[in-house]
C-alpha positions as a printed Julia matrix, in Angstrom:
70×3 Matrix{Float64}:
 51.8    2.6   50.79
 49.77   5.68  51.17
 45.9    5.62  51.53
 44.07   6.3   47.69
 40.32   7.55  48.3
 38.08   7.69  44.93
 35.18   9.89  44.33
 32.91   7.44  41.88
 30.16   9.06  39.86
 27.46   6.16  40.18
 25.94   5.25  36.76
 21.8    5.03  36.19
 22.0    1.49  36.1
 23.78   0.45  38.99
 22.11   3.63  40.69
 18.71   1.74  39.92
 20.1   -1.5   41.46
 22.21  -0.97  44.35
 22.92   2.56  45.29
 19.55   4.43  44.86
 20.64   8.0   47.25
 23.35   8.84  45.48
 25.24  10.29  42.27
 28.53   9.75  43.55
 30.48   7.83  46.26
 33.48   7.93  47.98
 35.63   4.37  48.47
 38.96   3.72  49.66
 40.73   1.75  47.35
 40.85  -1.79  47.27
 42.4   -4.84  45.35
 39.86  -4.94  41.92
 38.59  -1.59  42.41
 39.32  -0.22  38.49
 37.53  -3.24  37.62
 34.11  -3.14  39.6
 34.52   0.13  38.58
 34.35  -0.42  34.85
 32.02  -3.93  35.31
 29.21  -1.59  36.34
 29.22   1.46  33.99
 30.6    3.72  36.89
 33.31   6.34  36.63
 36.62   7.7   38.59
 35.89  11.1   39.16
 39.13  12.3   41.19
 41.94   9.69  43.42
 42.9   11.44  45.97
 45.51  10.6   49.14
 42.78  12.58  51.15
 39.79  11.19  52.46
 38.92  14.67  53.71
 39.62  16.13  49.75
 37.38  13.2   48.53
 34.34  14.14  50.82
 34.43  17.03  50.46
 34.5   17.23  46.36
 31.43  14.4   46.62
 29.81  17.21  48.88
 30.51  19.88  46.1
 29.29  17.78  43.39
 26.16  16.4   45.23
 25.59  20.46  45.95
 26.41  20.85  41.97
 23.64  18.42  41.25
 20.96  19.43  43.38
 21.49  23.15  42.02
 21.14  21.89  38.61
 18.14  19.75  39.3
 16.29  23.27  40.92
């Protein structure tokens, strides 16, 4: 089975909890992903085979952020 890499766009709340730096994270999947995904208001922003394609869009949408917050 081939490697699945997520890009997760980190909700406020669990933002204001546990991952304070940053809008959106990248994970390798993992047995129960979906549903820590869902238990803490977070979304699935892109699945990817890629680890490189999943930095790199995180990167882009950081960059997206950051313009929009200027």
């Amino acid at each position: 089975m081939s490697d699945k890499w997520y890009v997760i766009k980190v909700s406020e709340k669990n933002r204001e909890k546990n991952i304070p730096n940053d809008s959106y994270v990248v994970m390798k999947y993992r047995a129960g992903l979906e549903t820590t995904i869902t238990c803490y208001g977070d979304t699935t922003v892109l699945i990817t085979p890629s680890k490189e394609i999943a930095e790199s869009t995180k990167r882009a949408l950081d960059e997206q952020l950051r313009k929009q917050g200027n």
